[in-house]
Each structure stands twice: as structure tokens, then as C-alpha cells.
C-alpha positions in Angstrom: 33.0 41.6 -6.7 29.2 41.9 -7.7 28.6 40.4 -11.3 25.2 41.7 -13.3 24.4 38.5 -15.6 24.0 38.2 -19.1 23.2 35.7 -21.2 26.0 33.8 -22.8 26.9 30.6 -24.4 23.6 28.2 -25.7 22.3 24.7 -25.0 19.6 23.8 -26.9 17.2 26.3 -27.8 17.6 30.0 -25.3 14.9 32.0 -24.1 15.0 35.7 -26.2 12.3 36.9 -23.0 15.3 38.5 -21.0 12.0 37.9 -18.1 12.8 34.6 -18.3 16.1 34.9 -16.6 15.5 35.0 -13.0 19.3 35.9 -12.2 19.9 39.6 -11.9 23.3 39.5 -10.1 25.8 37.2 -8.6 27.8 37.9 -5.5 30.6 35.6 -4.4 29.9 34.2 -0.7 32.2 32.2 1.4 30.3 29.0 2.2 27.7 30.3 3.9 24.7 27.7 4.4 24.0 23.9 3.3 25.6 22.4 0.3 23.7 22.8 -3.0 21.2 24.9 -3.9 18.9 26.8 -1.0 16.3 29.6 -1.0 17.4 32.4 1.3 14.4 34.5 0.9 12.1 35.1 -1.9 15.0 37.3 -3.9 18.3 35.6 -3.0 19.4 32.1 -3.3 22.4 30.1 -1.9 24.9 28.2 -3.8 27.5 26.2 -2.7 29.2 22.6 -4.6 32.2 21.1 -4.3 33.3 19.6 -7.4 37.0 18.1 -7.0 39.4 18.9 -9.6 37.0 21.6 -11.2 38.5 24.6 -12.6 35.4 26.4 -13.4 31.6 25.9 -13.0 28.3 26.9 -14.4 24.5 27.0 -13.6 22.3 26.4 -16.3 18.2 27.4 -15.6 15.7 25.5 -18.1 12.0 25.9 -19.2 10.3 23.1 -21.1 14.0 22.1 -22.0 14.9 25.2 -23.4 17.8 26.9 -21.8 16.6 30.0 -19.7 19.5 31.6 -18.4 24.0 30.8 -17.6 25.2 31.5 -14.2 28.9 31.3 -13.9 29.5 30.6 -9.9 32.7 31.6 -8.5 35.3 29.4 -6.7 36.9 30.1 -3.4 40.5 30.3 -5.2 41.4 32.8 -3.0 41.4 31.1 0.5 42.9 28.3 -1.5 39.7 26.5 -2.3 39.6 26.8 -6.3 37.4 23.9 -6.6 34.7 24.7 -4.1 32.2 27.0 -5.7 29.6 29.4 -3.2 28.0 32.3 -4.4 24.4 34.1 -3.6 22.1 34.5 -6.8 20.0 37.7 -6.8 16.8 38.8 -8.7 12.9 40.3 -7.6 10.9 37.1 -6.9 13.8 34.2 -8.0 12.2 31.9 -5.4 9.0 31.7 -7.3 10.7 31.9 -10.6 12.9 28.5 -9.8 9.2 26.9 -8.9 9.4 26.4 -12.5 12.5 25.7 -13.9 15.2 23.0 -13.8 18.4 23.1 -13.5 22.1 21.3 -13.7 25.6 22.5 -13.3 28.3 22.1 -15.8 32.1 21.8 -15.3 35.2 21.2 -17.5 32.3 19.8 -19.9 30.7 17.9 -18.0 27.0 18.2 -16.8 26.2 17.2 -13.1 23.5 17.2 -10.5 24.4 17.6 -6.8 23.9 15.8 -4.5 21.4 17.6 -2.3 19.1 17.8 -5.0 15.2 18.1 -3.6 13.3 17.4 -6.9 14.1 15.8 -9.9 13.4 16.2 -13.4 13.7 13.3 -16.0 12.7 11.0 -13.5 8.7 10.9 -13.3 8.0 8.3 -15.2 9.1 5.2 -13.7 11.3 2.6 -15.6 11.8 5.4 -18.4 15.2 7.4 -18.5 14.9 11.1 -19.5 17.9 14.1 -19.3 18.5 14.7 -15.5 17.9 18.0 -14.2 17.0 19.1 -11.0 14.3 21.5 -9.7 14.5 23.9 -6.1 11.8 22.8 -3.4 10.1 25.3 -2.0 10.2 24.3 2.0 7.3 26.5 2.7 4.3 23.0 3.6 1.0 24.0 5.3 1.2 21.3 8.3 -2.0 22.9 10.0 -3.9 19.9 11.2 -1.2 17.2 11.5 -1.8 15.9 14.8 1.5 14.1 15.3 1.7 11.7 17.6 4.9 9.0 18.8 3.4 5.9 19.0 4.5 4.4 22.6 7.4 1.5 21.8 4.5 -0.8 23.7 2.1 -0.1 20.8 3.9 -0.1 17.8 2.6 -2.5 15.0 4.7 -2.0 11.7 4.0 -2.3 8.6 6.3 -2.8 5.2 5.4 -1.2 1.9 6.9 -0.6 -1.3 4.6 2.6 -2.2 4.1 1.7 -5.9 3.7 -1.5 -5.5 0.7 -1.0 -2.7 -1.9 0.5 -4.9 -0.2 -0.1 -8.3 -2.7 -2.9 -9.4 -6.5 -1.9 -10.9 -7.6 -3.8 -8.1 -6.9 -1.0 -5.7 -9.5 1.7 -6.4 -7.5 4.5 -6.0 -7.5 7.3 -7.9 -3.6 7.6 -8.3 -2.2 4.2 -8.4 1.1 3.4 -7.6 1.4 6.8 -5.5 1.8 8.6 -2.8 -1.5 9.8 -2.7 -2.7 6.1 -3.8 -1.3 5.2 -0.3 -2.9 8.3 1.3 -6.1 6.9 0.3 -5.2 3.3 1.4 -4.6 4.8 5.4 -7.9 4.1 6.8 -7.5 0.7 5.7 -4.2 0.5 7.6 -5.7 2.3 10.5 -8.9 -0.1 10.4 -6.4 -3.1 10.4 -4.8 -2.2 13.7 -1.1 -0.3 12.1 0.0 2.4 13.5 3.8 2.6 11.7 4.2 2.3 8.1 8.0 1.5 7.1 8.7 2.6 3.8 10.7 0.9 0.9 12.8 3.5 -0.7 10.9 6.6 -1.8 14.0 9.0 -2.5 15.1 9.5 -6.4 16.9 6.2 -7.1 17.8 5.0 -10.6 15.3 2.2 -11.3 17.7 1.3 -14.9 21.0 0.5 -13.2 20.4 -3.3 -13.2 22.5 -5.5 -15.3 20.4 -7.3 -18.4 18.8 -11.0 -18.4 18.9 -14.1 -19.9 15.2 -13.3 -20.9 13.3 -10.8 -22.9 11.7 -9.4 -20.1 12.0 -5.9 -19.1 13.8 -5.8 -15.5 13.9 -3.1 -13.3 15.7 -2.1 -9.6 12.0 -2.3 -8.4 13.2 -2.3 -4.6 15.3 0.6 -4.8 18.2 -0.4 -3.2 21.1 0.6 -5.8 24.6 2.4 -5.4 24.0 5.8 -6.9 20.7 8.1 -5.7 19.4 11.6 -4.8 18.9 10.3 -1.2 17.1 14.4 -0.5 14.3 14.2 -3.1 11.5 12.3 -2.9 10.8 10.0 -6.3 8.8 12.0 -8.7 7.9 8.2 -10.4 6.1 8.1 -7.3 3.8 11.1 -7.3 0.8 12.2 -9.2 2.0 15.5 -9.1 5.5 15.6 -10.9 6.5 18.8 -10.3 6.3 19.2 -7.2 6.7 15.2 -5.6 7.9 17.1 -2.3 4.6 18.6 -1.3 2.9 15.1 -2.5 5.4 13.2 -0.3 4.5 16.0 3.0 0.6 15.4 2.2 1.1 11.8 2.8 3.4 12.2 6.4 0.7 14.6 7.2 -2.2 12.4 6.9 0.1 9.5 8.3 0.1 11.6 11.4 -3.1 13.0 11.1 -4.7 9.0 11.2 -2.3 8.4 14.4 0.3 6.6 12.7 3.7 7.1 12.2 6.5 6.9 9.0 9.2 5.3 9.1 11.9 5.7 5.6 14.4 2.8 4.5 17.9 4.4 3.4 20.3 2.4 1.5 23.6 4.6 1.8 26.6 3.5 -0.3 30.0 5.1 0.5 28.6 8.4 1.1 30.7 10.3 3.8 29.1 10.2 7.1 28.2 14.3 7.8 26.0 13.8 3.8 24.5 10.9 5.7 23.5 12.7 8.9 22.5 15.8 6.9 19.9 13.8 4.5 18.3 12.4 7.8 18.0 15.5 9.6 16.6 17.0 6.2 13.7 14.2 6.0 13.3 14.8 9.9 13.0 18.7 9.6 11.2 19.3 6.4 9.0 15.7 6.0 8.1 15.3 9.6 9.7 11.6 9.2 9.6 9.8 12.2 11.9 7.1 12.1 15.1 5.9 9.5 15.8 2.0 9.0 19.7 2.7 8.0 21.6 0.3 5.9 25.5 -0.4 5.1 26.3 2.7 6.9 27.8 2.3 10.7 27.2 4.9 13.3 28.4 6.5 16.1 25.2 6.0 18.8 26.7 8.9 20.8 26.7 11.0 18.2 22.9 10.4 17.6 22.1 10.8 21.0 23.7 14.0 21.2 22.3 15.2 17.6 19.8 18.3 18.6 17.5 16.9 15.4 18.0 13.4 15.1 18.4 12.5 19.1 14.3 12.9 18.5 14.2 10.2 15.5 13.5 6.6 16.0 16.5 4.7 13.9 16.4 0.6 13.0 19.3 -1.9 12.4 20.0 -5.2 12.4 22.4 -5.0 15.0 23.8 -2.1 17.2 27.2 -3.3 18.1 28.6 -0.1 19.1 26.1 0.7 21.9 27.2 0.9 25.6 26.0 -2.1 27.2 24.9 0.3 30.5 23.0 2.8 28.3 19.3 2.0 27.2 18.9 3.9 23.9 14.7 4.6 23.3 15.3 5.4 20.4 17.0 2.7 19.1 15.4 -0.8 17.6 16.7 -3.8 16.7 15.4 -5.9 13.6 15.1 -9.3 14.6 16.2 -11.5 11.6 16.6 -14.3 14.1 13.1 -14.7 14.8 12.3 -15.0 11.1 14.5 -18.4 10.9 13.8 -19.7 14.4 9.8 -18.7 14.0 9.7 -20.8 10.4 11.9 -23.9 11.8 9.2 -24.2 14.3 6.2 -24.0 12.8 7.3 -26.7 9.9 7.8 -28.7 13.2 11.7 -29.0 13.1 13.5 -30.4 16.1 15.5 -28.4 18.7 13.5 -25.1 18.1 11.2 -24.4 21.5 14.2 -22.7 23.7 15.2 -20.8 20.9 11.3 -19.8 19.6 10.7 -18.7 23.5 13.7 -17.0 24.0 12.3 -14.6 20.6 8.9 -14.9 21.5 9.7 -13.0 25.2 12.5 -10.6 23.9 12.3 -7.2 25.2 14.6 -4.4 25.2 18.0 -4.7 26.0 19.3 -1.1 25.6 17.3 -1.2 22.4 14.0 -2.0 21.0 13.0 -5.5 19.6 11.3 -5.8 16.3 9.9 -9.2 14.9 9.0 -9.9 11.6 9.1 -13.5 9.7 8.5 -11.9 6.2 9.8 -9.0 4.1 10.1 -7.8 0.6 13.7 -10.0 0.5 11.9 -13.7 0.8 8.6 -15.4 0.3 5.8 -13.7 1.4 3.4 -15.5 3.9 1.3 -17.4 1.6 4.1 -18.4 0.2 5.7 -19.5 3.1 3.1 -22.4 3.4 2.9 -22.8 -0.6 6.4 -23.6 -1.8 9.1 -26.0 -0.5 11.9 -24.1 -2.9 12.1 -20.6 -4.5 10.6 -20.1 -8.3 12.9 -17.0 -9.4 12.7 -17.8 -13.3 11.2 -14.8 -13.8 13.8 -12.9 -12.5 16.2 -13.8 -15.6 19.0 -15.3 -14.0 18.0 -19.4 -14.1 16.6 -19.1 -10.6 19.9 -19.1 -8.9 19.5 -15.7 -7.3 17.5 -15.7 -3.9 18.2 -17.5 -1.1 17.8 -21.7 -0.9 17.4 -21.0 3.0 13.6 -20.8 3.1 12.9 -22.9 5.9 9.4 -23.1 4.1 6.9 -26.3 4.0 4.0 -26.5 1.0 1.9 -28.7 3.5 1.9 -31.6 0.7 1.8 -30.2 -2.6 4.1 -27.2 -4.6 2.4 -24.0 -5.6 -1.2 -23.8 -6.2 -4.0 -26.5 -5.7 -7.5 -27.3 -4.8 -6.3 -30.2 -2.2 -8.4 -29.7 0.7 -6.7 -31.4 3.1 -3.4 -29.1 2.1 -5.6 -26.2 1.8 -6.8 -27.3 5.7 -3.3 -27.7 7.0 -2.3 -24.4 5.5 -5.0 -22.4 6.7 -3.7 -23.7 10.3 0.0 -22.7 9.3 -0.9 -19.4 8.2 -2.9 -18.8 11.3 0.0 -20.0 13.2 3.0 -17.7 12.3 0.3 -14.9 12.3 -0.3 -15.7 16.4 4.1 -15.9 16.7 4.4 -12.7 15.0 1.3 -10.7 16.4 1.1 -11.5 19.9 5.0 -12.2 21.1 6.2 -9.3 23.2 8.3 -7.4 20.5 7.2 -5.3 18.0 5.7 -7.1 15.1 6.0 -6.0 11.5 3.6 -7.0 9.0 4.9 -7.8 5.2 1.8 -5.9 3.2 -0.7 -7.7 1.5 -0.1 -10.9 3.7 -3.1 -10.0 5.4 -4.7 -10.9 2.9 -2.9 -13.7 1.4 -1.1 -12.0 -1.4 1.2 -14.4 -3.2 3.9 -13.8 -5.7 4.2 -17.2 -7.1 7.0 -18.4 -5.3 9.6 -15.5 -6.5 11.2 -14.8 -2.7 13.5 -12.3 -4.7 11.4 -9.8 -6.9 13.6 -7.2 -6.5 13.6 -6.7 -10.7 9.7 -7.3 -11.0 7.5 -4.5 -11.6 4.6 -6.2 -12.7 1.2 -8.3 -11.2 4.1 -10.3 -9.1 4.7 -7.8 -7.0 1.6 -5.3 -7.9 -1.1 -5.9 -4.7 -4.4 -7.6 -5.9 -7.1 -6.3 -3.8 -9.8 -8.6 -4.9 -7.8 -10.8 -2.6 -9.0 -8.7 0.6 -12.6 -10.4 -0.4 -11.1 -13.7 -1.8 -9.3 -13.9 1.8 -11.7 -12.3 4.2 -11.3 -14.9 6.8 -7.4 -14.5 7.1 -7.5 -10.2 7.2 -10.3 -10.5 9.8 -8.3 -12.8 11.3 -5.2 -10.4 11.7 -7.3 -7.8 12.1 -8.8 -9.5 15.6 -5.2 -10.5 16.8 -4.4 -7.0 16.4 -7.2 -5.8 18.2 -6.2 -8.7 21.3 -2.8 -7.1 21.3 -4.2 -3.4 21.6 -6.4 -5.1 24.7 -4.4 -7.2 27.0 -2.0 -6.3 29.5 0.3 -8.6 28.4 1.5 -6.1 26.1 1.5 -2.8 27.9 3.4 -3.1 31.4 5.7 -0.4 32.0 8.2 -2.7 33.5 10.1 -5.9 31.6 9.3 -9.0 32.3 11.8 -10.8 34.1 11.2 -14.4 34.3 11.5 -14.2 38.3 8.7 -13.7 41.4 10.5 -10.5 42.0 7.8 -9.4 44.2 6.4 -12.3 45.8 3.0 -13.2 44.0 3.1 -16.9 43.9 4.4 -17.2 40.7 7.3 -15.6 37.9 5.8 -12.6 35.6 6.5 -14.8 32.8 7.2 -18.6 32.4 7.8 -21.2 30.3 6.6 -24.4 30.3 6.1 -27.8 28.7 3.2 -29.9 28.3 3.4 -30.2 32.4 3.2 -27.2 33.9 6.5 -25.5 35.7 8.5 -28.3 33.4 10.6 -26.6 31.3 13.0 -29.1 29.9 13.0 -29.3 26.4 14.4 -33.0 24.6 15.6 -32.4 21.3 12.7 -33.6 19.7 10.3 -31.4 21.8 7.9 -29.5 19.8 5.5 -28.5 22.8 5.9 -25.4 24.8 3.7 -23.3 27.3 3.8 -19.7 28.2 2.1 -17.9 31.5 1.5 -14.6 31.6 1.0 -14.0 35.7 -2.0 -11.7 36.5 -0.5 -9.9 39.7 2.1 -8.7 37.6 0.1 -7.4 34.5 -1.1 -4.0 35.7 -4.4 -5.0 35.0 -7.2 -4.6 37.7 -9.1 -7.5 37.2 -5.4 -9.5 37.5 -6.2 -12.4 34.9 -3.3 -14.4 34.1 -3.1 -15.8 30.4 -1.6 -19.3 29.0 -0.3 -19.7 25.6 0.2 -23.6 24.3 2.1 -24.5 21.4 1.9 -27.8 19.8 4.0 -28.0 16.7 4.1 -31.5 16.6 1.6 -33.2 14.5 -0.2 -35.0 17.0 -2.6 -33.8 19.6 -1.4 -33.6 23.2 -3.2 -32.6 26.6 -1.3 -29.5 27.4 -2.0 -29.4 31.9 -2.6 -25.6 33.0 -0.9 -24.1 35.8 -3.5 -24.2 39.1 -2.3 -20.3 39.7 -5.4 -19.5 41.5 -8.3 -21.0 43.5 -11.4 -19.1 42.7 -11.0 -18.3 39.0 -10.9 -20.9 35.8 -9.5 -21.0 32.2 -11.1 -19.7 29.6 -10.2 -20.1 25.8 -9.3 -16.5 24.3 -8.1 -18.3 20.6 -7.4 -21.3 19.2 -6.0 -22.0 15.7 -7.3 -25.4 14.9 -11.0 -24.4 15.9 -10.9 -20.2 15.4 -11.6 -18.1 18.3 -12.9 -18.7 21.5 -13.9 -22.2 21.5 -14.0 -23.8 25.3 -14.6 -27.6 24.2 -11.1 -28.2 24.3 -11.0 -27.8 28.3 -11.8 -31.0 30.0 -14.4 -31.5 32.8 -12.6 -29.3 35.7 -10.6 -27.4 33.4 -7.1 -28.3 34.4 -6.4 -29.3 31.0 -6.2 -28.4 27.0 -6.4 -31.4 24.2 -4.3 -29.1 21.5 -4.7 -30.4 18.2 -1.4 -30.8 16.3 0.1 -27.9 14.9 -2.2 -25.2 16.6 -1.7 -22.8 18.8 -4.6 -21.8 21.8 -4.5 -18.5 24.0 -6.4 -18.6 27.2 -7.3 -16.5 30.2 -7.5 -17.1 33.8 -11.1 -15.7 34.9 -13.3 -15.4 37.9 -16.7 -16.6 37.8 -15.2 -20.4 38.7 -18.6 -22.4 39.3 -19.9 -24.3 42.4 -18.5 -27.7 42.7 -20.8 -29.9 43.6 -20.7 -32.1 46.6 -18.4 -35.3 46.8 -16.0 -33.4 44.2 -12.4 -35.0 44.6 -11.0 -32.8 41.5 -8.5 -31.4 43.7 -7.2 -34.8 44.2 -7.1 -35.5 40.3 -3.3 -35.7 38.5 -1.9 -32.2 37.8 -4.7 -30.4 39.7 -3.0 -28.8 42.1 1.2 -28.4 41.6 4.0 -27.7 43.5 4.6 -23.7 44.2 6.9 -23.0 41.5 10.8 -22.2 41.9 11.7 -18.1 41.8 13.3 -19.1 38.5 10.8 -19.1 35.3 12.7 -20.6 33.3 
């Protein structure tokens, strides 16, 4: 049965223009299409909700707040579906016309939005509450010029943002801050930096109200994003300059991600929705956003099912764990976030016992069936400055007598709490800082990047500011000038990571001479070289990189010392090779390349304590001179290692 609309019934203030009401005619339709509402064409649109329980349903258009137009939608009653309604809305040019209107549904009373809403209405204002309503996104996007690119698993350097939080603060020069096109503006800052994947905080419509009240007077908010109820298919108005149209604000941003060589990866928080809404929001992102990656959380899935996904089997996906997988399957799409590393990373740089096997053991990790990715800070905890700032959390801001937010920091302050002018704390930090930079940057996984702590960004001790929207969690760009030494110092690890081999073989290592060069691909050692017994109290470790096996053609080899303990110690260098020498790459205590540590032939390293060096193995060994006995010195030449590395 065809229905010709007319205008009934009245919610707020109606339209008399009967132009104003897009909907000519209404034909019933058996479930044909997506759930919700969808363009068909430029004169038809889909619509198809299940409401459970529902006897009857309407659709109700709005301009300015002023009802437009009444659609009654039929049910399928008569295949024995009464509350499932689907029908197919008719009239010249209703594409364009719901460009400009909002809309909700109501039933038995009650007005609802579905749940594959694309835009919403109410919402673009963030931390204010308006009416709900939802508006139809056009999926027509000019990609022309996007350049997209898949950044090699070898490559990847991540990056966390919240995307209001980013450019939020005065400080950041943009001329939308607190947006996506305030990060779009941010990206050849990123790009100079050395990222090539930004991972998202929650951009999709969630309500940032829904958190309970405080014991203080200040005005809290879900900041992070991560709450039970949201629109997961429409992109946060709150968060666009544009608010009508956040979708196409949201695409300009991938685009230019893609078009600077990077790639976008989205956080989800799911919470009890059924596992086909699930797939479908990802595979909507994936289709109409260009998104290249999902970090899911609290929702479980079926890795075959992924794998066999025509969409989504192209989509990189992140967890903390992936217990499901078949162990004799790798899965290249598939990464792992390493919330191990975090705690073993911080134990050992504070110089706690019993942590080198572990910190190797993270520091080495490759792919097993999945990718690795490291990171010893995120949004959840202190951020790096902090790290080195605070022995304890300082959450009294967050209203709830600082008992929310872990008490498991594994954080030092280096002498005092907070803030000081102390210069031999200031000294000691400086070192610490540059030390869990060199764990994250330059171990094998991939490393992510908490933002702003390239630049020292601090938010007072708060390692839970999920109900913060304010300078604690704002960025403060003046700090990119206050802190120039530690951003150009990320910036150069960056760059050695893009330039060594280390970090580009095609191959894993393996930790054995599996082709016969002399010496493992990768080995651990102590402050003797090929000793790899670690006492409790140990706080020394050595890593070789082997030349032969780095697919490099000048075949350098490369030697990473760890001293954690507070004292200096003479770290002895492998003798891997008779006509080249070591060469300091980096050393944390002194900066970058500095070769006065070496003594007189080179066989050994004085590492101050708690530093880290990086050095090469080059040609270009000078002449000794005649009488020389330094092959007979202690530790100048060694025994040929075992097959074993470690």
C-alpha cells in the first residue's frame, strides 16, 4: 500500500510551507538495506528500526526546532514482525532536503534516536546538553588527492591524542581549537616529529554528562569518552568547527592524515552492543572515513571471522590480548598492546631489582602471530614528566578525595615531589626522561608516543583526568619552546629509528647464528660480553645488534648498554670484528655522539649511572702502532660465542 503524506499531529511549532515537507509518499518495504536511516538516491530514502515491544512508530523532520513534517512508518506485522518498522520515503530532491533538517522517531510516546545515527544535533557544544535529534549524512566526500598509504608494521610510530584536548589550549595557534581541523593543522608537526599513526581517543558522539557528581564544586565531565551509552556511527559534532556537518570535517582530517603519509587509527569502547552492530560500525568507519585501524575494547572477537570479513580483513585492529588466535596462524593485521612493558620499562629505570630479563625480553619482542606495540604512557596514568615528577598520584581535582587512579605508578620524583628548581633533581630527571624515551623509541616493537610528552607536558600529578576538561589536560604549546631540548631530542631518536637496520629486516630476529656469521642476530649481555646471567640485584644489561644479519650493506653491528644502577660501570664490547671499531651513536648522560667514554683501544664504555649509550661498529679502525700488545689486554679478544644468544 502506497501512503501520500499529510501533515498531522504537532510538536512544537509546524511549518505552514507545505515545501517544507520533503516526504511526498511512503511505501512499505521489507527490510531492504542497513538499519536506520539511508539515502537510496537523491528522491528515495531507506528506513528500517527495530524497536522491541513497539506497536507503532513515527518519524518526525525538524527545522530550527520547528516540526517540519510526521511520517508514520509501517511495521512488518504481516510476516509476523509488528515491531520491526522498514519503509522507503519518497519526494523530488529529499536527499538534499534532509541536508537540513533533524530528525527523531517516536513510539508509544516515547522519543528515540537509532542507533546508526551519522550526525547529531543537540550535541555541538561540548559539556552542554541540548534536545537530541539526529541529522542524515550525505556519504557523497571528494577523496581526490588522498594519497593513502599503509604504513609498513616495521615503520609504524604511534601516536595517542584526545583531539580536543590537542589544540584546545590558546597556546596552540590554530584557528579552530579543540577540533578536528585544529588537528589538521597540527599534522606537519606530527609529520616533522617522525609519526606516522595517530591513534584516536574517542571521536564518535558520546555523552560527555553521564558522570556521577563530586565532592567539589567543580564542573566534571566524561572528558575521555569512554561511557556505556553512544552513537558509535557519528562523528562528535563537539568536536568540529563545522556543526552541521562534523562528518565531512571528520573525512577532511583522514584525508589529510593520508595525504601527509600517516595513517588513523579510532579507539572504540563498545558496551553490550550485539556483535553484527559492532562489526557494522567498523566497517562503516572503514568504508565511508577511510579509517585505517580500530583499537577495540570490552568486546571479544572471533579472529576468523575478521580474517574472512571482505571490509575489515583490510583493517588493522589493536588489543591487549588476542586469546582466541590460532597459535599456527600469523595474523598482519593484528597488534598487541603491550601493557607489560609499561610496568617492567618503569621498574627498571627507577633502578628496581630483578627487572633486566624481563626489560630484554620486552625490549626484543617481535611478532608472534601478532604485532607488538610498546608504550610506557597513556591518557590512563601519569604522563612522562610526571613519571619522573611524582612518587604518588595527586587526583584531588578529580572530586573523589584522590582515591580514584591507580596507587601502582612505579614512578620515582628523583628527590623531591612535584615541581622545583633543584638542580641536581632537575639533572637526574632530565637523564630519566631521556632514558624511557631511548626504551620506548628504539626497542624493536612499535612505540607509541603519549602527546605532548615530547614536549614535557605535565598534568600536575592527576594520572586519572578522565573528568578534567580544563588546562590539566588542555596541551600548552609554549612548552614546545620551554622544552626544546627534550622534542629535539625525540625528534632525533625518531629519525635513528627511521635510519638503522636494526629496525627494518624482513626477517625476526632469533637470538641464534642461524646462518653461521660468527655471532647470534641478536644478544644479550651483561657488563662482560656473551655473559648473560643476571643476579637479582643486576641492573646492567647489553644488547648486540650483529651486522651480517642486518641487511645493511655496510654490515655495522650496533651495542646498546644499560646501566640502571646508580653507579658507573665499564660496560666490555663484544670484539665482533677485526678491522672496524666502536663508535658512540648516543649517550644519555653526555647527549649524542660523544666518543670520550671509549677507553684507549676501544674495547670498553665507562657508563655513567643511570644512562643508556648506543654505539656502532665501524670501519675506518686506525693503524696500531708498533709494540701494541692490546690484543693481549683483558676482554680484548673473547671466546666465539655459543649458537644460543641468550
Amino acid at each position: 500500500m502506497i501512503t501520500v503524506v499529510k501533515s498531522e499531529g504537532k510538536v512544537g511549532e509546524k511549518s505552514k510551507n507545505s515545501q517544507d515537507r520533503p516526504v511526498k509518499r511512503v511505501e512499505p518495504m521489507a527490510h531492504a538495506g542497513r538499519m536506520g536511516v539511508t539515502i537510496y538516491d537523491e528522491n528515495c530514502i531507506y528506513i528500517n528500526i527495530w524497536k522491541p515491544g513497539a506497536t507503532s512508530l513515527k518519524m518526525n523532520l525538524y527545522r530550527d526546532n520547528h516540526v517540519v513534517q510526521h511520517i508514520s512508518i509501517p511495521s512488518l506485522k504481516n510476516v509476523g514482525m509488528s515491531d520491526f518498522f522498514s519503509a522507503r520515503l519518497y519526494g523530488e530532491g529529499i536527499a538534499s532536503a534532509f541536508d537540513e533538517l533533524c530528525y527523531d522517531f517516536v513510539s508509544d510516546g516515547e522519543h528515540f534516536i537509532d542507533e546508526t545515527a551519522e550526525i547529531l544535533c543537540g550535541r555541538e557544544n561540548f559539556g552542554k546538553r541540548g534536545r537530541i535529534r539526529a541529522r542524515l549524512a550525505n556519504p557523497e566526500f571528494d577523496w581526490t588527492g588522498e594519497k593513502r598509504v599503509i604504513i609498513d608494521t616495521k615503520d609504524m610510530v604511534m601516536y595517542e591524542a584526545h583531539v580536543r584536548g590537542f589544540t584546545r589550549h590558546a597556546s596552540s595557534g590554530v584557528a579552530n581549537p579543540g577540533t578536528f581541523d585544529g588537528m589538521r593543522e597540527k599534522l606537519p608537526y606530527l609529520k616533522e616529529l617522525g609519526i606516522n599513526t595517530i591513534f584516536l581517543l574517542p571521536v564518535y558522539e558520546f555523552d560527555e554528562l553521564s558522570i556521577p557528581e563530586s565532592s567539589t564544586d567543580e564542573k566534571r565531565v566524561n572528558y575521555w569518552g569512554y561511557t556505556r551509552k553512544a552513537y558509535y556511527m557519528a562523528p562528535k559534532a563537539a568536536y568540529s568547527s563545522d556543526k552541521l556537518h562534523p562528518d565531512r570535517e571528520f573525512k577532511t582530517l583522514i584525508k589529510e592524515i593520508h595525504r601527509h603519509g600517516m595513517n588513523v587509527v579510532m579507539d572504540m569502547f563498545f558496551n553490550g552492543q550485539s556483535p553484527d552492530y559492532v562489526l557494522e560500525c567498523l566497517r562503516h568507519y572503514a568504508i565511508y572515513y577511510h579509517v585505517d585501524g580500530f583499537r577495540v575494547i570490552s568486546q571479544k572477537f572471533d579472529v576468523n571471522q575478521l580474517r574472512e570479513d571482505a571490509i575489515l580483513s583490510h583493517v588493522r585492529f589493536f588489543g591487549f590480548s588476542w586469546e582466541d588466535k590460532p597459535d599456527d596462524h600469523d595474523h598482519p593485521m593484528l597488534f598487541e598492546m603491550n601493557d607489560g612493558f609499561k610496568e617492567v620499562a618503569r621498574r627498571y629505570v627507577k633502578s628496581d631489582e630483578g627487572q633486566v630479563e624481563s626489560f630484554f625480553k620486552c625490549f626484543r619482542a617481535e611478532r608472534n602471530g601478532v604485532g607488538k606495540v610498546n608504550y610506557i604512557t597513556a591518557h590512563d596514568g601519569f604522563t612522562l614528566r610526571d613519571l619522573i615528577s611524582y612518587d604518588v598520584k595527586h587526583n584531588e581535582a578529580n572530586g573523589e578525595k584522590n582515591r580514584d587512579g591507580t596507587d601502582y605508578n612505579y614512578s620515582w620524583n628523583c628527590g623531591v615531589e612535584g615541581v622545583t628548581r633543584r638542580k641536581s633533581v632537575l639533572r637526574i630527571r632530565d637523564k630519566q626522561e631521556k632514558n624511557i624515551l631511548v626504551m620506548l623509541l628504539l626497542g624493536l616493537p612499535i612505540p607509541m608516543i603519549l602527546m605532548g610528552d615530547e614536549f614535557g607536558n605535565s598534568q600536575k600529578g592527576n594520572n586519572n583526568a578522565y573528568c578534567i576538561d580544563n588546562q590539566t589536560t588542555w596541551l600548552d604549546w609554549r612548552l614546545l619552546d620551554k622544552n626544546r631540548e627534550t622534542y629535539e631530542f625525540v625528534r632525533k631518536l625518531l629519525k635513528l629509528r627511521l635510519e638503522l637496520p636494526i629496525y627494518h629486516r624482513k626477517d625476526m630476529y632469533t637470538g641464534f647464528d642461524h646462518k653461521g656469521y660468527g655471532a647470534p642476530d641478536i644478544s644479550n649481555h651483561g657488563r662482560e660480553p656473551w655473559n648473560h646471567i643476571y643476579p637479582y640485584y643486576c641492573r646492567e644489561l647489553g644488547v648486540l645488534f650483529y651486522g651480517p644479519y642486518l641487511e645493511d650493506d655496510d654490515g655495522r653491528s650496533y651495542y646498546f648498554a644499560f646501566n640502571m644502577h646508580w653507579e658507573p660501570h665499564d660496560f666490555y664490547l663484544p670484539d665482533i670484528s677485526r678491522d672496524r671499531q666502536w663508535r658512540v651513536i648516543l649517550d644519555t648522560a653526555s647527549g649524542v655522539r660523544k666518543d670520550e667514554g671509549l677507553n684507549e683501544d676501544r674495547t670498553a664504555y665507562r657508563v655513567e649511572g643511570r644512562s643508556i649509550i648506543l654505539l656502532s661498529c665501524e670501519k675506518d679502525k686506525p693503524r696500531r702502532k708498533k709494540n701494541d700488545r692490546t690484543s693481549d689486554r683483558k676482554h680484548k679478544r673473547v671466546s666465539k660465542p655459543s649458537p644460543g644468544g641468550e
